[in-house]
C-alpha positions in Angstrom: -3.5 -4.4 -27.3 -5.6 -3.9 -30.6 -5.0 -0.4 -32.8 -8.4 1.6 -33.3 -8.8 4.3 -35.8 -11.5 6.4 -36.3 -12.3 9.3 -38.8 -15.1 11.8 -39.6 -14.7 14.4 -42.8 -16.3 15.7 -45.6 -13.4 14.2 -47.5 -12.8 10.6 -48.4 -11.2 9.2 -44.7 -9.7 6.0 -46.0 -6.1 7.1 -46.7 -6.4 8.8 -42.9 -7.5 5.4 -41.7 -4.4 3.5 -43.4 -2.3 6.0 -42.2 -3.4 5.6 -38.8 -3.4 1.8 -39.2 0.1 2.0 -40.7 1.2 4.5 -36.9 -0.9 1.5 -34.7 0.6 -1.7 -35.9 3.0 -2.4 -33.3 -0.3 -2.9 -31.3 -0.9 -5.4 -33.3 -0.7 -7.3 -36.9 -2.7 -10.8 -36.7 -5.3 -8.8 -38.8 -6.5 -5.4 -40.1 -10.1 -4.4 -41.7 -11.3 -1.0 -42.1 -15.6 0.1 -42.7 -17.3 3.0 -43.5 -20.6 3.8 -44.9 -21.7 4.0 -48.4 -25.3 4.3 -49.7 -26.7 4.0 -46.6 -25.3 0.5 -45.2 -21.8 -0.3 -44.0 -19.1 -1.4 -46.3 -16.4 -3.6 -45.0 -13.2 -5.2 -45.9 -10.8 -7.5 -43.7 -7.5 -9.6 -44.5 -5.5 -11.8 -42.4 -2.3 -10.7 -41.5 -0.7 -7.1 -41.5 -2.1 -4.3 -42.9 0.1 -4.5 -46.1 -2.1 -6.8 -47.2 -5.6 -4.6 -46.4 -3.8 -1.8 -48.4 -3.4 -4.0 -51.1 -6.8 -5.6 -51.2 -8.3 -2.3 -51.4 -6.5 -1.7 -54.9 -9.3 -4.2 -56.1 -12.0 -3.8 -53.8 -11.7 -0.1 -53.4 -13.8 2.0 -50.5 -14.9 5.7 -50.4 -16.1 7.3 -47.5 -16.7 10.4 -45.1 -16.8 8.5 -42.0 -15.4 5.0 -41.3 -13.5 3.2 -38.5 -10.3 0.8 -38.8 -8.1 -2.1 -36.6 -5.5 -3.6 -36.5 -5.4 -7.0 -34.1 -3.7 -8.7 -31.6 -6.0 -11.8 -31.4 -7.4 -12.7 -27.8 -10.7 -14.8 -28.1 -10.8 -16.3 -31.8 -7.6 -17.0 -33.6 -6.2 -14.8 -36.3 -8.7 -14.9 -39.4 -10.3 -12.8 -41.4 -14.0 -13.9 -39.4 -12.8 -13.2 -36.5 -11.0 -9.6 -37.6 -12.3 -6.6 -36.5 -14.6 -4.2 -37.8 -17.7 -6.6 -36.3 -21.0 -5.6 -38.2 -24.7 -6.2 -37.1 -27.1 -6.8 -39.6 -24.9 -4.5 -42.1 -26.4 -1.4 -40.5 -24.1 -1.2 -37.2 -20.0 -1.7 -37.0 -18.1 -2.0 -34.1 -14.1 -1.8 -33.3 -12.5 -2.5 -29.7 -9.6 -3.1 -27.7 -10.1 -5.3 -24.5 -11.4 -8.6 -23.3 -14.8 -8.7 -22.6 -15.1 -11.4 -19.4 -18.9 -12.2 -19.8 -19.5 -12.3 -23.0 -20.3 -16.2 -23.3 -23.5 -15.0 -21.2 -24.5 -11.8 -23.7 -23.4 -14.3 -26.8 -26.1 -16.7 -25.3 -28.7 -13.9 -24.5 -28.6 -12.5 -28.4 -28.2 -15.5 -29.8 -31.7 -16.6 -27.9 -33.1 -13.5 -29.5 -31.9 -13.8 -33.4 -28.8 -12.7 -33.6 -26.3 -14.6 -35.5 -22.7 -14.7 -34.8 -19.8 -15.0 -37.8 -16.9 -14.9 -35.5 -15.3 -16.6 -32.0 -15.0 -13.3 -30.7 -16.1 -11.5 -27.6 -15.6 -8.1 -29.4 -18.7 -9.3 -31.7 -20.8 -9.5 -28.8 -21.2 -5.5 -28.6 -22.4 -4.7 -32.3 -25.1 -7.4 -32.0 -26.1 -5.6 -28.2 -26.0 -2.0 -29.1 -28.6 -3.4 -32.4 -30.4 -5.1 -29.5 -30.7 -2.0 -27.4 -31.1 0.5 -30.4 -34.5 -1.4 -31.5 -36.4 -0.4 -28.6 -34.9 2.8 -28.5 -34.2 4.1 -31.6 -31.2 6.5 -29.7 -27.7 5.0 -30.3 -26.4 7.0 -27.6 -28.8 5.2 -25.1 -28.3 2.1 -27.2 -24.3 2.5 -26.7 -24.6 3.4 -23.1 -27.0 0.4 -21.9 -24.7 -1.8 -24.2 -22.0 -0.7 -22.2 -23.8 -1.0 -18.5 -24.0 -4.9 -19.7 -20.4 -5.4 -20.6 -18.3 -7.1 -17.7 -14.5 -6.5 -17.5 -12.4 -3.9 -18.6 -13.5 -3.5 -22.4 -11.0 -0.8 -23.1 -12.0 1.3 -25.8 -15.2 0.6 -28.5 -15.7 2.8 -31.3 -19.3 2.6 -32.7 -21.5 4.1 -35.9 -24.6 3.7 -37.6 -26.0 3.8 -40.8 -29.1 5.6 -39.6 -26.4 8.3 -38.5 -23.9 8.7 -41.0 -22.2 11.3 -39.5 -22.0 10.6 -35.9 -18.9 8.0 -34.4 -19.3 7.0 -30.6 -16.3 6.4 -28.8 -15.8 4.5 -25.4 -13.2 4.1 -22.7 -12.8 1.8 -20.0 -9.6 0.9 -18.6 -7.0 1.6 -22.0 -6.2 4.8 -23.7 -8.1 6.3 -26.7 -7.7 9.8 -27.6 -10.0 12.2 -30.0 -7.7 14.3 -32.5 -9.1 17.6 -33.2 -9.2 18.4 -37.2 -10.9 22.1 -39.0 -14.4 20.3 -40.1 -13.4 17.0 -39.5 -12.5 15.0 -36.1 -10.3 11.5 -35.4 -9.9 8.9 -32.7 -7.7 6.5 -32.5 -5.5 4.7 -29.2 -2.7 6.7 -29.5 -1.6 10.4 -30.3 0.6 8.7 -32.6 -1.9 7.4 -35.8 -2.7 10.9 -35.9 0.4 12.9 -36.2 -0.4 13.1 -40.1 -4.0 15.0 -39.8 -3.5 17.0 -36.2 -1.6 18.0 -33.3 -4.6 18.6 -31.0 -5.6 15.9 -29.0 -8.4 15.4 -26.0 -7.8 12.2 -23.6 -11.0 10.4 -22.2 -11.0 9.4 -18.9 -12.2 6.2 -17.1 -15.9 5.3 -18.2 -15.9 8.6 -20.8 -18.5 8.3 -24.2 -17.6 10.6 -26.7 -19.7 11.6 -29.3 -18.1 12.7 -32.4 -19.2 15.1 -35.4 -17.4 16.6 -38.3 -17.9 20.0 -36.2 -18.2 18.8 -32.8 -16.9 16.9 -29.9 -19.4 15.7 -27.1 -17.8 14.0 -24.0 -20.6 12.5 -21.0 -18.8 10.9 -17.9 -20.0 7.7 -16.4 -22.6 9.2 -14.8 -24.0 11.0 -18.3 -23.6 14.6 -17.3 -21.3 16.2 -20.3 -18.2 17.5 -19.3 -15.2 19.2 -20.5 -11.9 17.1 -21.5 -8.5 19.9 -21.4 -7.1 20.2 -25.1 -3.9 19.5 -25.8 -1.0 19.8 -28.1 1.2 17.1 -29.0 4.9 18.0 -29.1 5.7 14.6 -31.3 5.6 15.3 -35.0 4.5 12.6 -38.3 8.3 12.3 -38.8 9.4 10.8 -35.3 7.9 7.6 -36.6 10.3 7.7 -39.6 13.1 4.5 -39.8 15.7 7.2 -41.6 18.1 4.8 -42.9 17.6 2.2 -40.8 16.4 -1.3 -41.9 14.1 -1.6 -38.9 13.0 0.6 -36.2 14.8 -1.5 -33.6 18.3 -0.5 -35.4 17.5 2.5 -35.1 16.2 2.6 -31.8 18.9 1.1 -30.3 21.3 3.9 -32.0 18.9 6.9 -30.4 20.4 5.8 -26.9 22.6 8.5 -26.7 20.1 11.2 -27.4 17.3 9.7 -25.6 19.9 9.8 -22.6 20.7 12.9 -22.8 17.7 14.2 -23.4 16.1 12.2 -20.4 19.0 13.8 -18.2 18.9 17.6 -19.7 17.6 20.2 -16.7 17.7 17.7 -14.6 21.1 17.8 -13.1 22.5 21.3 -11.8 26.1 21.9 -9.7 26.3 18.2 -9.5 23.0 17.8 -7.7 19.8 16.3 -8.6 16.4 17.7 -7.5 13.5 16.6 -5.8 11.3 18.9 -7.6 12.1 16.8 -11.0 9.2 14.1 -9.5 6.4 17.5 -8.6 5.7 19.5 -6.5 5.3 17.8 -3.6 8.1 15.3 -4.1 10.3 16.3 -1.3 7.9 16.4 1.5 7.4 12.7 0.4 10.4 11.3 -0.3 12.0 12.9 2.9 9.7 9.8 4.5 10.6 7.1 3.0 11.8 4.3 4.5 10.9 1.6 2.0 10.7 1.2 -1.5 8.5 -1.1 -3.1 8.4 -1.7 -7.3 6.1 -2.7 -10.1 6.2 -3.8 -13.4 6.1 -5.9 -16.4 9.0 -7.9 -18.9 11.6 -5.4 -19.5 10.5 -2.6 -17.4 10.1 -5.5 -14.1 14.2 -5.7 -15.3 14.7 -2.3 -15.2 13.2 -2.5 -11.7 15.3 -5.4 -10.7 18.7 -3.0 -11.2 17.3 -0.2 -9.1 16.7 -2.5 -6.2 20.3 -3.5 -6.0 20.9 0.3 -6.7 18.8 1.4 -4.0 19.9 -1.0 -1.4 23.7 0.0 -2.1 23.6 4.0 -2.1 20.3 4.8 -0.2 20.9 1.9 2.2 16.9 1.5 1.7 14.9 -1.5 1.5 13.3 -2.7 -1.4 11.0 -4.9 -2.9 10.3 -5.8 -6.8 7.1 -7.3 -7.7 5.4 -8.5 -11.4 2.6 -6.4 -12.1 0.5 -9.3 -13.2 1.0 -11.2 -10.0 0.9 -8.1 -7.3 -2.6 -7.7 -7.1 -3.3 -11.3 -6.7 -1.3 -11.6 -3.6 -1.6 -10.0 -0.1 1.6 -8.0 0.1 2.6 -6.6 3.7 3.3 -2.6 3.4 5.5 -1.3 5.6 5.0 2.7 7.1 6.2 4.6 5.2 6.4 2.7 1.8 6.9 4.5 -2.0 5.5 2.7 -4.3 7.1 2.6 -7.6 5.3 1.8 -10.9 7.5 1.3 -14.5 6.4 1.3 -17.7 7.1 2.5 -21.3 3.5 3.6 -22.9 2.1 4.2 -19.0 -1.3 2.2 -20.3 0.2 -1.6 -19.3 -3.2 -3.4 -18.4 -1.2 -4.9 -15.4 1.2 -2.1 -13.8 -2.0 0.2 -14.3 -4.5 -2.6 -12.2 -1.5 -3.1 -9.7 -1.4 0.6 -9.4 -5.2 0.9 -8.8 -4.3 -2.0 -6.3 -1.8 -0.2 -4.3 -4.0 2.8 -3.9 -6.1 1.1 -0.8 -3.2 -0.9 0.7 -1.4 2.2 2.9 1.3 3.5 0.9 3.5 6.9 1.5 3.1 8.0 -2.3 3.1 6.4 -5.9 5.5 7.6 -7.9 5.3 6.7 -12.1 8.4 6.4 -14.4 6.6 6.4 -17.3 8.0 7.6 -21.2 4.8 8.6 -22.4 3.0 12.1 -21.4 -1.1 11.7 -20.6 -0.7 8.3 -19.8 -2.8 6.6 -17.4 -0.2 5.8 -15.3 1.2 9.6 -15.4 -2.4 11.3 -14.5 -3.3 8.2 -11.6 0.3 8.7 -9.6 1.0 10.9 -7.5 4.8 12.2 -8.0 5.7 11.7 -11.9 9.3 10.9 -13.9 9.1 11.0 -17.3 11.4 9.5 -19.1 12.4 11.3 -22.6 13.1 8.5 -25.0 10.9 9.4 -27.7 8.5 7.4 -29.7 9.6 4.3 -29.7 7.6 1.5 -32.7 9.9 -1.6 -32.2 8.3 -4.1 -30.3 10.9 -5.4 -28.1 11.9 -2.1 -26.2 15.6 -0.8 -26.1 16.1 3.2 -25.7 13.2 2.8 -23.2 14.7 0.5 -21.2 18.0 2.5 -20.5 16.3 5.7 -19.8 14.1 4.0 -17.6 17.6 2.6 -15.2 19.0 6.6 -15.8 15.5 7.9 -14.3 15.2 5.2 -11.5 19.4 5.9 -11.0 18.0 9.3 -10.7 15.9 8.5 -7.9 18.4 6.4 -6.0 20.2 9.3 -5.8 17.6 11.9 -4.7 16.5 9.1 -1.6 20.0 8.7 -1.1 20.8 12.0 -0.6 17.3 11.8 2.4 19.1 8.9 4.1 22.1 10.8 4.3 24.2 10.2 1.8 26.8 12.9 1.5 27.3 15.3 -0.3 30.9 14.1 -2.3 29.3 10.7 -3.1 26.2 12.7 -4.5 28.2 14.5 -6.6 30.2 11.4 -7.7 27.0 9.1 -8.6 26.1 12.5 -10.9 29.0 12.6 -12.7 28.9 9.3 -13.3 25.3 9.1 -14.1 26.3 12.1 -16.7 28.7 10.4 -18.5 26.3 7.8 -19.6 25.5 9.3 -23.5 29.0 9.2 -23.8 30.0 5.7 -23.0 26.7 4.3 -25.0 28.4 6.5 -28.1 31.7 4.3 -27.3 29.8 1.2 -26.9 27.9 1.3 -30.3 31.1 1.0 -31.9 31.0 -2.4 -31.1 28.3 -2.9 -33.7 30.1 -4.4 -36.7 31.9 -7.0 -33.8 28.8 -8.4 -32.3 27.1 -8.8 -36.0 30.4 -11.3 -37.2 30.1 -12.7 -33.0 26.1 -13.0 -33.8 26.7 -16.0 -36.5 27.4 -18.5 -34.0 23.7 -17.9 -32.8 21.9 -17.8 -36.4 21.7 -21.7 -36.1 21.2 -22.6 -32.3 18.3 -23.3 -30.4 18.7 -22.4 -27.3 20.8 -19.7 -25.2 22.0 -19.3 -21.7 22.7 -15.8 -20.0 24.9 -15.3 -17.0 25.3 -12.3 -14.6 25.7 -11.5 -11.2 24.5 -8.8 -8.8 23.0 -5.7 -10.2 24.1 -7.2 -13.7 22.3 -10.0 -13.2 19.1 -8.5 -14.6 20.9 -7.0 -17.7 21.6 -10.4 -18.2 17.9 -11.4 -18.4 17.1 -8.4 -20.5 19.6 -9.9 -22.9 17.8 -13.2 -22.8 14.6 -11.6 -23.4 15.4 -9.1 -26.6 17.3 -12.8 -28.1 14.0 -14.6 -27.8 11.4 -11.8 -28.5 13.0 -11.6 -32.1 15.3 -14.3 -32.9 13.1 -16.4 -31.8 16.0 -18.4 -30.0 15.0 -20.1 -26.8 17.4 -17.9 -23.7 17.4 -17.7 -20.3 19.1 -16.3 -17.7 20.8 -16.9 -14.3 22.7 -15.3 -11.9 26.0 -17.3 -12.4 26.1 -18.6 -9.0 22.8 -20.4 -9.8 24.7 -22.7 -12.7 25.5 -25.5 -10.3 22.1 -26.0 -9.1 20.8 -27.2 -12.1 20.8 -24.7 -15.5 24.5 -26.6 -15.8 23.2 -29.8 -17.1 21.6 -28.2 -20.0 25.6 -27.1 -21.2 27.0 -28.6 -24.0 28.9 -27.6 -27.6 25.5 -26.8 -28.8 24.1 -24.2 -26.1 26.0 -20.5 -26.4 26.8 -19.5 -22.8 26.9 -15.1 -22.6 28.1 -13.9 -19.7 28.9 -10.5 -18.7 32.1 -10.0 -16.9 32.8 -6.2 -15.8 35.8 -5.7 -13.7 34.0 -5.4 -10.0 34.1 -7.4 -7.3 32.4 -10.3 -8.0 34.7 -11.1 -10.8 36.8 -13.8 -9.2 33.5 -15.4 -8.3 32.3 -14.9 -12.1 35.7 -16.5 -13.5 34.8 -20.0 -11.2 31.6 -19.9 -12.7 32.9 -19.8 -16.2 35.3 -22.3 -15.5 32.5 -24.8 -14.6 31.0 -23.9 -18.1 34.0 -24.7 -20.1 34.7 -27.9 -18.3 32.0 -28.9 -19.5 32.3 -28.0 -22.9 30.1 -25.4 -23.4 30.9 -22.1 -26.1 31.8 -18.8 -23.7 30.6 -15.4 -24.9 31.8 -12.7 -22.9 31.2 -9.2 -22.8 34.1 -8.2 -20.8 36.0 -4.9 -18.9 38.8 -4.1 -21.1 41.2 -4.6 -18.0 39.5 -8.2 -17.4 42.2 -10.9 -18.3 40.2 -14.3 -19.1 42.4 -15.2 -21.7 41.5 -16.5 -25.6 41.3 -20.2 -25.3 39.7 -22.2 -27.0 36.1 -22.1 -26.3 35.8 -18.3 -25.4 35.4 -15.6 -27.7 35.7 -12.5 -25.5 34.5 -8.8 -26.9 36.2 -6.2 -25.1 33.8 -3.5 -23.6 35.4 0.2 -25.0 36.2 1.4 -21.4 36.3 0.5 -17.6 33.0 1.7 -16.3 32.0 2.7 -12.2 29.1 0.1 -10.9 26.6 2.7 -11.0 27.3 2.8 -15.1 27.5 -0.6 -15.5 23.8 -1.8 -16.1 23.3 0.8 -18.8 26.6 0.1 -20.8 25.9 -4.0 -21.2 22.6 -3.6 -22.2 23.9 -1.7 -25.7 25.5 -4.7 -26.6 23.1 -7.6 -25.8 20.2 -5.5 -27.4 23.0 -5.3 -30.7 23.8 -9.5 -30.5 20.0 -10.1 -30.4 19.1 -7.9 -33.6 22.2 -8.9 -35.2 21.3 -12.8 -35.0 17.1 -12.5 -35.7 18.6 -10.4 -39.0 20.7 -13.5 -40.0 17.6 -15.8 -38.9 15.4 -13.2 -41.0 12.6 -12.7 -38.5 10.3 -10.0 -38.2 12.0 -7.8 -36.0 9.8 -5.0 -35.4 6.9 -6.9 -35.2 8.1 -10.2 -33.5 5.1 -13.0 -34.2 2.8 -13.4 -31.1 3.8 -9.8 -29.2 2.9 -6.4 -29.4 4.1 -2.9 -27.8 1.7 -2.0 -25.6 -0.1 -5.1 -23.6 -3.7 -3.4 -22.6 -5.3 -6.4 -21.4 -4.8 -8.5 -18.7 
């Protein structure tokens, strides 16, 4: 969940660490610190908070270095303070930064502790610069030190960067379950935990695999496997420039964001449809000898991608006429789930390194599946290399914290595979061609439904003051309905949930009064008559109506329902993309008039790499 940040140089590497820190903070902002060495013992400053505030306390408590580390924090064990913020130093002579939970590190705190070490934070992540000084005494070799440290550690501890004063120009770099990548500079080499930080300095990256230790030089890269025999990690070049991460005009990222749709769409869709058709080949190589055999589908994943999975399942039920499951990543591995012959199973996420989906993956990998098959937006990804069949979605970098132009190209890839199992299970060839269409029209209607914008800001004052939300859908809109509730209280703050409207009467009705908005999403299908009695109920009640309606839906403007008119009828299959644009817009809208932190909503971060 942390950021990590790494550099070696002969030139001064703390404007590369800021930068980097600057790239990683939607990983995290409870606290930032940054060390390196001078005059032969480690040098360290931390602050509270984002890194704005490291930035500016090094204007008076400046630090020069050729080699230094940097993080950025999502606290797990220790609150967020400055004790407890990472770098985490040993005896001023060792610093440490890491990402992960370390499960037994009561037990190691107990062991050092027993032995002399003294402990200035609650954290586990402390726990490793004290053992690798522990080891490093009777061995005098960090690299042994770091690898005997991490033989001791319990759980997955993600990635641990590591240097010493007694080598002062030598960082050591450790994965274990999250991503951490080494950037490839002329005389001077980087790490940090995504390709991202280091757009600035390089565009030549190598990925560690499961249990790698790298050992980094200003001229060399080192890389030993979990069993210590060096081995050779596949360079490669990054695509993504410094400037993707730019706002442009935007006031936040999520703005933005939620404006890319179009383009994200289209480019998630480009050479991908041909004649009407779309390929098997677009999941590799072997793609249509699998899904020819499927007779079951079975999803995973976590907050807005389990959504997105929630749509297809209605999607795939309806045009592949195939059964299919949809489970929460953090809860799949934990049960004992039957698997039918014959079974594809179907793992979502955004960054492709979600602690969960990836363990649930792992999971599914000894249960009997047909295949595993990753819709993922993020290329070298854990979740890319350890499936087998691959769809990568092509939204771009995205840095808001609550996800948007992910999200939709995530339900246009996973309509994309309803389609291509359809097509197995017989579907013919004019409805194939239909669904394509339809599925190509998409960037269009998204254009069409941004112009809603300046609507659903004046609409968004009715929330700026409430405290609580309720979200209404039905069928494969259902879903887009709790993706609505989810982007209103990951940055507005604003307590939402959602129902499928059917569900009002057994109990979410008796929360309904003048003081809780009621959203509902009312396209003109046909479950609309049974959408218009559940609205009824609401405003018999008393409750406030918000409805995102079909253009040919007549509701009528009485009192007590303010209707916004979608910009054009839409086909089922189209529907869960198009109502997404405007929740996403009513959620920003109100956190701007409630003045949160949108990006960077208090408590969250983008990429959730522990369990």
């Amino acid at each position: 969940m942390c950021g990590i940040v790494g550099a070696i140089s002969q030139r001064d590497v703390i404007p590369v660490l800021l930068e980097g820190l600057r790239r990683l903070e939607y990983r995290g902002y409870d606290s930032a610190g940054i060390a390196v060495i001078q005059n032969k013992k480690v040098e360290r400053l931390r602050r509270l908070g984002k890194v704005k505030g490291l930035e500016n306390a090094l204007i008076n408590s400046p630090l020069v270095g050729e080699i230094g580390i940097a993080h950025t924090r999502w606290a797990t064990h220790g609150s967020p303070s400055e004790s407890n913020a990472h770098p985490h130093v040993s005896g001023n002579e060792i610093a440490v930064v890491h990402n992960g939970i370390i499960e037994n590190h009561a037990e190691l705190r107990s062991k050092l502790e027993a032995s002399g070490f003294e402990f200035s934070s609650e954290t586990d992540s402390e726990v490793i610069a004290h053992l690798v000084s522990f080891h490093f005494s009777s061995t005098s070799d960090m690299q042994k030190a770091v690898t005997q440290t991490l033989l001791e550690l319990d759980g997955g501890y993600a990635s641990i960067v590591v240097m010493h004063v007694l080598e002062p120009k030598v960082l050591y770099i450790a994965r274990s379950g999250t991503p951490v990548v080494i950037g490839l500079g002329k005389g001077e080499n980087f790490v940090a935990s995504d390709v991202a930080a280091l757009l600035s300095e390089t565009n030549r990256f190598q990925f560690l695999e499961e249990g790698d230790l790298a050992v980094l030089r200003q001229d060399s890269v080192k890389i030993y496997d979990l069993q210590g025999a060096e081995v050779e990690r596949p360079i490669r070049e990054s695509e993504h420039t410094a400037d993707s991460a730019d706002r442009g005009s935007y006031k936040h990222y999520m703005a933005k964001e939620i404006h890319e749709q179009p383009a994200a769409l289209i480019n998630t869709l480009a050479d991908r449809i041909s004649n009407g058709s779309i390929s098997d080949a677009i999941f590799g190589e072997n793609a249509k000898a699998i899904l020819s055999k499927v007779a079951s589908i079975h999803i995973v994943a976590c907050g807005t991608s389990y959504h997105a999975g929630l749509v297809a399942r209605s999607q795939l039920e309806e045009f592949a006429r195939l059964p299919c499951t949809v489970d929460i990543a953090s809860e799949y591995r934990y049960r004992n789930p039957v698997v039918l012959d014959n079974t594809l199973f179907v793992s979502i996420s955004q960054s492709g390194e979600t602690a969960d989906t990836l363990a649930a993956l792992r999971s599914a990998k000894k249960l009997g599946y047909l295949s595993t098959l990753a819709i993922c937006n993020v290329p070298e990804s854990s979740l890319t290399r350890e499936s087998d069949l691959v769809l990568m979605t092509q939204a771009g970098q995205e840095i808001g914290v609550a996800s948007t132009k992910a999200f939709t190209t995530q339900l246009a890839a996973l309509l994309m595979l309803t389609i291509v199992v359809a097509k197995h299970q017989g579907l013919g060839l004019d409805k194939e061609h239909e669904l394509v269409t339809q599925l190509a029209e998409i960037p269009g209607l998204i254009e069409q439904s941004l112009l809603l914008d300046d609507a659903i800001a004046e609409l968004s004052k009715d929330f700026a003051n409430k405290r609580h939300a309720l979200f209404l859908g039905r069928g494969a809109l259902n879903p887009i309905a709790m993706e609505g509730a989810l982007k209103l209280k990951e940055i507005s703050y604003i307590h939402a949930e959602a129902y499928a409207a059917g569900e009002l009467k057994h109990g979410p009705l008796a929360l309904v009064d003048d003081n809780m908005p009621v959203v509902a999403i009312a396209p003109n299908n046909e479950l609309l008559e049974k959408l218009k009695s559940n609205l009824a109920e609401v405003r018999a009640r008393g409750g406030k109506l918000y409805v995102f309606a079909d253009p040919d839906v007549d509701l009528g403007d009485e009192k007590g329902i303010q209707i916004l008119r979608m910009p054009a009828h839409v086909n089922p299959s189209q529907e869960p993309l198009l109502y997404t644009v405007p929740l996403q817009l009513l959620a920003y809208h109100a956190a701007v008039l409630k003045g949160t932190d949108i990006d960077q909503p208090r408590n969250l971060a983008k990429s959730v790499t522990v369990e």
